[in-house]
C-alpha positions in Angstrom: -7.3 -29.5 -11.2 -3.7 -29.5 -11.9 -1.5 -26.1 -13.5 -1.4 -28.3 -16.7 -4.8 -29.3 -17.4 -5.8 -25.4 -16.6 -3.5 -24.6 -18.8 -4.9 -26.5 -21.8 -8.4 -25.5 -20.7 -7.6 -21.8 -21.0 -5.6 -22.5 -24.7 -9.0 -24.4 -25.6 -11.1 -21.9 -24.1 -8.7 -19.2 -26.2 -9.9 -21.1 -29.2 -13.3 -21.4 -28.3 -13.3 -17.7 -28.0 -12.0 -17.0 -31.6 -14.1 -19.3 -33.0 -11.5 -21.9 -33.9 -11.8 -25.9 -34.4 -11.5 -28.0 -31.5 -12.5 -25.1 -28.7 -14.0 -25.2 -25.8 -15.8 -23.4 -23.6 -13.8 -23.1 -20.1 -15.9 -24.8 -17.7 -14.9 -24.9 -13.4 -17.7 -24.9 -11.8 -17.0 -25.6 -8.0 -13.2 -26.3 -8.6 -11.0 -25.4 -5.8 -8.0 -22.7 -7.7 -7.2 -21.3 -4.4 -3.6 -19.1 -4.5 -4.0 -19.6 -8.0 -1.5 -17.6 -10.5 -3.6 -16.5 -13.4 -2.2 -13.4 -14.4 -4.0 -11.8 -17.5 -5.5 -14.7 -18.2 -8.9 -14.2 -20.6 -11.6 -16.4 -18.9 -14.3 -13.9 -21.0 -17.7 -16.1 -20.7 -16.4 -19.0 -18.8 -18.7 -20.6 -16.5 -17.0 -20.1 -12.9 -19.7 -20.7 -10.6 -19.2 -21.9 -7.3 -15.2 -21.9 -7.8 -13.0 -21.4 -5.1 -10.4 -18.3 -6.1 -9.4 -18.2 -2.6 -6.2 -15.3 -2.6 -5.4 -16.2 -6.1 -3.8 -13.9 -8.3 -6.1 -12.6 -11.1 -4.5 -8.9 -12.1 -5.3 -7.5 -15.3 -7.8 -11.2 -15.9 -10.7 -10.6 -18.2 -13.6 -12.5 -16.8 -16.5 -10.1 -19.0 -19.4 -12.1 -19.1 -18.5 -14.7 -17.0 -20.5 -16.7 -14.5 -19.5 -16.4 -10.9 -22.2 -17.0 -8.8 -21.4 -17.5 -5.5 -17.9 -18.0 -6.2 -15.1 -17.2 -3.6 -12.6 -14.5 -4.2 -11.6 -13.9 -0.5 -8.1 -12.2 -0.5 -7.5 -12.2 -4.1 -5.8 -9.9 -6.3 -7.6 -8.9 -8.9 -6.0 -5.4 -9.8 -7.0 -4.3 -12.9 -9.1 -6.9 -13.8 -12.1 -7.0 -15.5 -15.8 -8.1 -15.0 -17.9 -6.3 -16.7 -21.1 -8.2 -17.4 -20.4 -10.8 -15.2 -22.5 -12.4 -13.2 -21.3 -11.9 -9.6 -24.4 -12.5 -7.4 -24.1 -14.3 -3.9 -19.7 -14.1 -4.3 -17.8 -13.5 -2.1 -14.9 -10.4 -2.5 -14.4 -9.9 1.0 -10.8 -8.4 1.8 -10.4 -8.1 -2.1 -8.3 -6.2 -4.5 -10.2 -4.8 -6.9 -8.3 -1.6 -7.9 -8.9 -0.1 -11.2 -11.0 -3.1 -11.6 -13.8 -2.7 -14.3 -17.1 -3.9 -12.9 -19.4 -2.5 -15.1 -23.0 -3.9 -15.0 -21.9 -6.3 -13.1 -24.7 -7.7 -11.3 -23.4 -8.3 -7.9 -26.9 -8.6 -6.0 -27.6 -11.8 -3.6 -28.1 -15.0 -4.6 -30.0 -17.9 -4.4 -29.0 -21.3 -4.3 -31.0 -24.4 -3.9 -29.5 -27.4 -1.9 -30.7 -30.7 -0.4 -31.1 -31.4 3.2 -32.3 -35.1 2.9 -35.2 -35.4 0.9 -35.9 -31.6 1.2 -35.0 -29.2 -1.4 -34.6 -25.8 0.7 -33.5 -22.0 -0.7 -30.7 -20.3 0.8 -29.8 -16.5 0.3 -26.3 -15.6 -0.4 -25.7 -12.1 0.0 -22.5 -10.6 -2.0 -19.7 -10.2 0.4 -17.5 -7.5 -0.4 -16.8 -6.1 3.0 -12.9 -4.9 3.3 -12.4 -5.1 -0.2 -10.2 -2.4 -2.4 -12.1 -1.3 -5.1 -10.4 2.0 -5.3 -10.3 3.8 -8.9 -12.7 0.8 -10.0 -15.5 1.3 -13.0 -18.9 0.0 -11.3 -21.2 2.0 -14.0 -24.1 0.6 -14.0 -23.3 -2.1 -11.8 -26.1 -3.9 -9.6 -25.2 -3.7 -6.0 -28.4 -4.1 -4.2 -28.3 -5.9 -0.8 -24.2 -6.5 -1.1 -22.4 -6.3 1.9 -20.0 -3.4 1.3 -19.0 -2.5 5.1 -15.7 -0.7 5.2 -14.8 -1.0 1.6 -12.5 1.5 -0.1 -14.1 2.7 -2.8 -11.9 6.1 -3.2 -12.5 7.4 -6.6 -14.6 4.6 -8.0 -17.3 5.6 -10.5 -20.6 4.1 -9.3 -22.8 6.2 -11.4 -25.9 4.5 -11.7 -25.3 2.1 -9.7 -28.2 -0.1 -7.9 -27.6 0.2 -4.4 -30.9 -0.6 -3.1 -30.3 -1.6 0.8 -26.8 -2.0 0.3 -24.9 -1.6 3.3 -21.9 0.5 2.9 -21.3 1.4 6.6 -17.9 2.8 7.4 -17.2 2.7 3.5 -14.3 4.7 2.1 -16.2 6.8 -0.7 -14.1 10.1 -0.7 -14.2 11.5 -4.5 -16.8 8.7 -5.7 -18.9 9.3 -8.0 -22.5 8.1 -7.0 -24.4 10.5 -10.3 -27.9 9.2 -10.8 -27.0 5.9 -8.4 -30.0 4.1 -7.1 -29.3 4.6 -2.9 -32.8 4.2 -1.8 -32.5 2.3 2.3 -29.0 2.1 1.6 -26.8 2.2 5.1 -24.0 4.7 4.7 -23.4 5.4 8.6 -19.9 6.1 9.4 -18.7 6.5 5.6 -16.1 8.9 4.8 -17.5 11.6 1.7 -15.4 14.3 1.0 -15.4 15.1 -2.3 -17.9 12.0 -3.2 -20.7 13.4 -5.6 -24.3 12.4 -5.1 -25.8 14.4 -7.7 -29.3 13.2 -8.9 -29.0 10.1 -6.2 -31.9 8.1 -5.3 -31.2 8.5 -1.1 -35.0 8.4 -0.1 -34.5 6.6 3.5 -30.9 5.5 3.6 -29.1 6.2 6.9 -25.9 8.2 6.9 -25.7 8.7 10.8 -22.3 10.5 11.2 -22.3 12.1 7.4 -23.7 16.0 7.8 -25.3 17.1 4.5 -22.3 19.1 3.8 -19.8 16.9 3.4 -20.4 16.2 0.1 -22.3 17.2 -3.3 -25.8 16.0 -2.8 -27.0 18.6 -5.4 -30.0 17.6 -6.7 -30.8 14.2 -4.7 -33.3 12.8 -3.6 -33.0 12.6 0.4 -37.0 12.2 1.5 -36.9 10.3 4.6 -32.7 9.9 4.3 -31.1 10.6 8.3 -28.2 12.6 8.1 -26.2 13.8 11.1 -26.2 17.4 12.0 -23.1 19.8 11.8 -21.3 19.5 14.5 -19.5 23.0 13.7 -21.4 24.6 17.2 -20.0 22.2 19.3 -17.3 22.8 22.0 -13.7 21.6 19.6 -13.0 18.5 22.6 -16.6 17.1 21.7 -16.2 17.3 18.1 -12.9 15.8 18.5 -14.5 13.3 20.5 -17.2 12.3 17.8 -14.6 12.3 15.7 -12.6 9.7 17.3 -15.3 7.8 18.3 -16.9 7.3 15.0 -13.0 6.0 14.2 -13.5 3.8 16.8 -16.7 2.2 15.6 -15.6 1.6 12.4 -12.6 0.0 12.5 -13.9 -2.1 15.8 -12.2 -0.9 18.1 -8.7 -0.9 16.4 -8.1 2.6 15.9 -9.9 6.2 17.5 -11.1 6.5 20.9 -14.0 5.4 22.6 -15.9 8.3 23.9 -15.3 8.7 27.8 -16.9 12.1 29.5 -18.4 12.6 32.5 -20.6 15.6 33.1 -20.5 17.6 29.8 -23.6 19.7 29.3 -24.6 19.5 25.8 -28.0 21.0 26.3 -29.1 22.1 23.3 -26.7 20.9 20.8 -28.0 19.3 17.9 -26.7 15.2 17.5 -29.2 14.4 14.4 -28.4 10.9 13.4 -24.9 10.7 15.7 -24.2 7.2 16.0 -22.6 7.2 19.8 -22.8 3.2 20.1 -20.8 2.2 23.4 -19.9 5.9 24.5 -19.4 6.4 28.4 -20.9 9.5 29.0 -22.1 9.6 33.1 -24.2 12.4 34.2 -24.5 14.6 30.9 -26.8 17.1 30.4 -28.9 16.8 27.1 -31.9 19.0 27.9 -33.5 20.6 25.0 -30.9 19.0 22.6 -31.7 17.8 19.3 -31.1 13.3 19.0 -33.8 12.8 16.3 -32.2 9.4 14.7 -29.0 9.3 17.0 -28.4 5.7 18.0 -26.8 4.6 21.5 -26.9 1.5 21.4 -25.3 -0.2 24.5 -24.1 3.3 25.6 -23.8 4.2 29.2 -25.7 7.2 30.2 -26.4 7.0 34.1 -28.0 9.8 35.7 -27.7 11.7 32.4 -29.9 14.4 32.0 -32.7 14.6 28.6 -35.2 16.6 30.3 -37.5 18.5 27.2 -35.2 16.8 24.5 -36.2 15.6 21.0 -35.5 11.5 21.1 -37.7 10.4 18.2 -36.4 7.8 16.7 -33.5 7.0 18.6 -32.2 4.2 19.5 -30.9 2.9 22.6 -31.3 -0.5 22.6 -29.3 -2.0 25.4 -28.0 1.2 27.2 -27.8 2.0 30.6 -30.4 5.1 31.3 -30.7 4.4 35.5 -31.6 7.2 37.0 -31.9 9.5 33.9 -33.8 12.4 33.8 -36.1 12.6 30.5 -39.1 14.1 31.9 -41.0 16.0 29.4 -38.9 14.5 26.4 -40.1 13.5 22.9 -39.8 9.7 22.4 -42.0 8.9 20.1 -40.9 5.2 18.4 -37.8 5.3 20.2 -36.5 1.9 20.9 -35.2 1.1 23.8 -35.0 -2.8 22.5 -32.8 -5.6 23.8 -29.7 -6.8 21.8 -28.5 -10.0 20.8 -25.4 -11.1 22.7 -22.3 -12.5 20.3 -19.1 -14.7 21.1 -15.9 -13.9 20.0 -16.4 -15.5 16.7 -19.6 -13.5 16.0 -22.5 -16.2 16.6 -25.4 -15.7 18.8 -24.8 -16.9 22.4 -28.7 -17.2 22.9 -28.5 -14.4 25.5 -30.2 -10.8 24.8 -28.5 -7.2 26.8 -31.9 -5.4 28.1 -31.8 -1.5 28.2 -32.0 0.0 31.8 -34.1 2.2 32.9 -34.3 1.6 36.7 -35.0 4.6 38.5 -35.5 6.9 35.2 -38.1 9.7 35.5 -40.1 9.6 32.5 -43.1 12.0 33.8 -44.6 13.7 31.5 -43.0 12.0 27.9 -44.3 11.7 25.1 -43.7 8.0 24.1 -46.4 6.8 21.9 -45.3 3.4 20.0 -42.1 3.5 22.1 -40.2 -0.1 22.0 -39.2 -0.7 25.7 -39.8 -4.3 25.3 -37.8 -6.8 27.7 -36.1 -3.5 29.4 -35.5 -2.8 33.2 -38.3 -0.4 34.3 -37.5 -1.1 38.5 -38.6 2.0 40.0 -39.4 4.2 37.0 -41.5 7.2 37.3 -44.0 7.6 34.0 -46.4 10.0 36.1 -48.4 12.3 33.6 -47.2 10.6 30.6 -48.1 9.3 27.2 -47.5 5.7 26.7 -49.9 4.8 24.1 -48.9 1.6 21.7 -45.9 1.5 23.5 -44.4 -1.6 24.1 -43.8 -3.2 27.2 -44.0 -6.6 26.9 -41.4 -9.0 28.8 -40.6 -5.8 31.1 -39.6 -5.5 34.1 -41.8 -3.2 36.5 -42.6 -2.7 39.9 -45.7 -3.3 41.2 -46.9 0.2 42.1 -45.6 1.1 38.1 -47.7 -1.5 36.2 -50.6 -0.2 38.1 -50.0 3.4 36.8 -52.8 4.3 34.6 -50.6 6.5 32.1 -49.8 2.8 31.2 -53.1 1.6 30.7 -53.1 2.1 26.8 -49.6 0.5 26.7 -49.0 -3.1 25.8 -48.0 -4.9 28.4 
């Protein structure tokens, strides 16, 4: 559409908002306004859906009420605008600015939209994409965030009280001095988010994951945090682990760009307590873990050869894809740990049909506990799981020896 007929359809639209003769209700829906200047431009009820808003400036718009469904607002600037009541599901906001914008109950859940494919009407989910985007100081009271992508947004001051963020992914999320009062977290992902000063006061948290958030970081007075996996307080460690963690948990979320990928070889943390530590990709040859607390750490493609777990707590870990050769976790707890395959990706983040197997060659597993342990499609060459408990573990697709699948601690396993 060209700048002159959207200018007359915002005058008519400006009349069909006061109630005057000869309005109309602004009307765009799948119109391409990409790098579009609409600078406090009152678009209050409009019906939006499907338009392309593509780095357009919107600051200071008013868009209450409006339908947006699975619009695109990639890149654009929309400080100080405001949405409140609109209908946002299935957008997509990632890498936007929404500073000080007003979101509230805004419902910014999935979507679902119905196409053709031939003869064949079929239902695709469109999940709300507001991954990278700045809604720092923003109003989302209220707002309905459930399943939204919100990976590595800032949200720095924002009020989300009440919010619905029901399995909303928030991982490496900016949330220091948010307000999350009476918010609706429950199997939200909040790994890797930063919290100081956030309140969580009256929170519904009952099985989110916060691996890399200790309890104390923030004000979880009063929440609700059955089943939630926090990290533990790393206070008792040695300062150049911490400072380790610390950069490595930089270096997950920002991919790599910024932090330090954890390097050590031979540090003995035996005994230290790692609940919920996400140490994805660390190098850490020969370590000595024995009797340390992992309940809920992930490691997922980590390489841990010849590292020492012997009498550690592993339930629910994860280490799908890491290298274990050789490691020593005789007598550990690995009850529904997974030690699962992962999905290989290309540059560009698709699938390249190929699937990473964790590596257990040559581990000595004698005497663990791993009932319902997922060691499906992993390298089990040489493994020793004398004296063991392998019960409704499964094994499927693995790779043993001969002399191993005939082991009879493995009799109960599936195979």
């Amino acid at each position: 559409m060209a700048v002159v007929d959207l200018q007359q359809s915002l005058t008519l639209h400006q009349r069909f908002l006061e109630g005057r003769p000869g309005g109309r209700r602004l009307e765009l829906k799948s119109h391409d306004l990409r790098a579009e200047r609409l600078i406090a431009a009152d678009m209050r009820n409009a019906l939006l859906s499907g338009v392309n808003l593509e780095d357009a400036v919107l600051r200071q718009s008013i868009l209450d009420g409006s339908d947006l469904f699975g619009a695109n607002l990639a890149r654009a600037d929309m400080e100080a605008a405001s949405l409140k009541s609109a209908d946002l599901r299935g957008v997509n906001l990632a890498g936007c600015n929404l500073r000080q914008a007003r979101l509230d109950r805004a419902d910014i859940r999935q979507g679902q939209l119905v196409v053709w494919v031939g003869k064949v009407q079929q239902k695709v989910i469109q999940v709300a994409d507001l991954s990278g985007a700045n809604l720092s100081d923003a109003s989302l009271t209220g707002t309905d965030l459930s399943g939204a992508d919100l990976r590595n947004v800032n949200l720095a001051g924002a009020n989300l009280s009440g919010a619905q963020l029901f399995a909303a992914n928030l991982s490496g999320a900016d949330l220091r001095g948010a307000s999350f009062v009476e918010a609706k977290l429950k199997g939200a992902i909040l790994d890797n988010t930063q919290v100081a000063g956030a309140d969580f006061a009256r929170a519904d948290l009952r099985d989110a994951r916060l691996r890399n958030v200790p309890p104390g970081a923030a004000n979880f007075k009063a929440a609700y945090t059955d089943g939630a996996v926090f990290s533990a307080d790393h206070g008792k460690l040695a300062p150049e682990v911490r400072e380790a963690i610390t950069e490595h948990q930089r270096w997950i979320v920002s991919n790599g760009r910024e932090g330090l990928r954890m390097v050590l070889l031979r540090p003995d943390l035996s005994g230290a307590d790692l609940t919920g530590c996400d140490l994805s990709g660390a190098e850490i040859t020969y370590g000595r873990f024995d009797k340390a607390n992992l309940r809920g750490s992930v490691w997922r493609m980590a390489k841990l050869t010849g590292s020492s777990f012997r009498g550690a707590e592993l339930r629910d870990a994860m280490f799908d894809g890491a290298n274990l050769a050789n490691a020593d976790l005789r007598e550990a707890s690995l009850l529904d740990t997974q030690f699962g395959l992962v999905t290989l990706r290309d540059a560009d983040g698709k699938t390249t049909g190929r699937e990473w197997p964790a590596d257990l060659r040559g581990a000595n597993m004698a005497a663990a506990d791993a009932r319902g342990a997922n060691l499906r499609g992993a390298r089990l060459e040489g493994a020793n799981f004398a004296d063991g408990n392998f019960a409704a573990a499964d094994l499927r697709g693995a790779a043993l020896d001969s002399r191993s699948a005939a082991m009879p601690e493995l009799r109960r396993a599936r195979i």
